[in-house]
N, C-alpha and C positions, 0 to 999 in steps of 0.2 A: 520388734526385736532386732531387725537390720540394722537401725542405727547402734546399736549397744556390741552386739559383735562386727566387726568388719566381714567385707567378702572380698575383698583384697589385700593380699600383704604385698605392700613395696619394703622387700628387702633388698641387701647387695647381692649377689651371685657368689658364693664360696670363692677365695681367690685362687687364681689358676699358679700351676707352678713354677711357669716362666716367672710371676711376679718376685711370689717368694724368691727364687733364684738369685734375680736379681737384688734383692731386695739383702738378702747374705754377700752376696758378692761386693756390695757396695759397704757393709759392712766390714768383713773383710778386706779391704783395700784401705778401710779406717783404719781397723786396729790393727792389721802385721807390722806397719812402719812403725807404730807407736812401742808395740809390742819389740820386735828388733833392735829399737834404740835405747831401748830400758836394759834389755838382758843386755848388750855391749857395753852399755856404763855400769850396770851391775859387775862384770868381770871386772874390770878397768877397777872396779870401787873393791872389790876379791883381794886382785892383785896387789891393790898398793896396802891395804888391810896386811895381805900377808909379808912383803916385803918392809913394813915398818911394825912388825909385830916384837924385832929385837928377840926372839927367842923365846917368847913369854908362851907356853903351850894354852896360856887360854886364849889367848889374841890369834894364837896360827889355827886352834881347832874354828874360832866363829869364823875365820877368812874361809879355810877350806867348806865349812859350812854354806857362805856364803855364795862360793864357786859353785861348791856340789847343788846345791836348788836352783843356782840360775839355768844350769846346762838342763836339770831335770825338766826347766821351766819351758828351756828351747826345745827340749823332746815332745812335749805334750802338745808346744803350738805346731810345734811339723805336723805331727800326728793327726793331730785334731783338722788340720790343714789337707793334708789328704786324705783322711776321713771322708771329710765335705766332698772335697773333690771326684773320690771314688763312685760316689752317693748320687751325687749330680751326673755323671759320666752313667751308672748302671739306672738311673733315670731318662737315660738320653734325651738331656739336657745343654743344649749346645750357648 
């Protein structure tokens, strides 16, 4: 019957949380720039939305629309961004 069940498991060891850490932080370092460079051309694509809107109130409400979610969009990656960072520090996680 030995052969049919095993008496050893070679598993991995649950990963410790330096790994993980790092493992977001290197993410992290991915996407804010990515993230950053989107929402500034987002505005920039706002603005010029709104300044060639001519007066049309359906053209200036999608620009302000457009403005108002990107900033929302910069709120939630702040946030979310010291979230993390909060998380990792009351982990004392260096």
């Amino acid at each position: 019957m030995t052969f049919v069940l095993p008496t050893y498991v070679f598993a991995a060891p649950p990963p410790r949380i330096n790994a993980i850490d790092g493992l977001i932080r290197k993410a992290l370092d991915l996407v804010l720039p990515i993230a950053g460079v989107t929402a500034v051309a987002m505005l920039v694509y706002g603005g010029f939305m709104f300044m060639l809107s001519s007066g049309d109130p359906q053209k200036v409400q999608q620009s302000r629309n457009v403005i108002t979610w990107t900033i929302v969009g910069i709120i939630v990656l702040f946030s979310f961004t010291m979230i993390v960072r909060f998380v990792f520090n009351a982990l004392l996680i260096s």
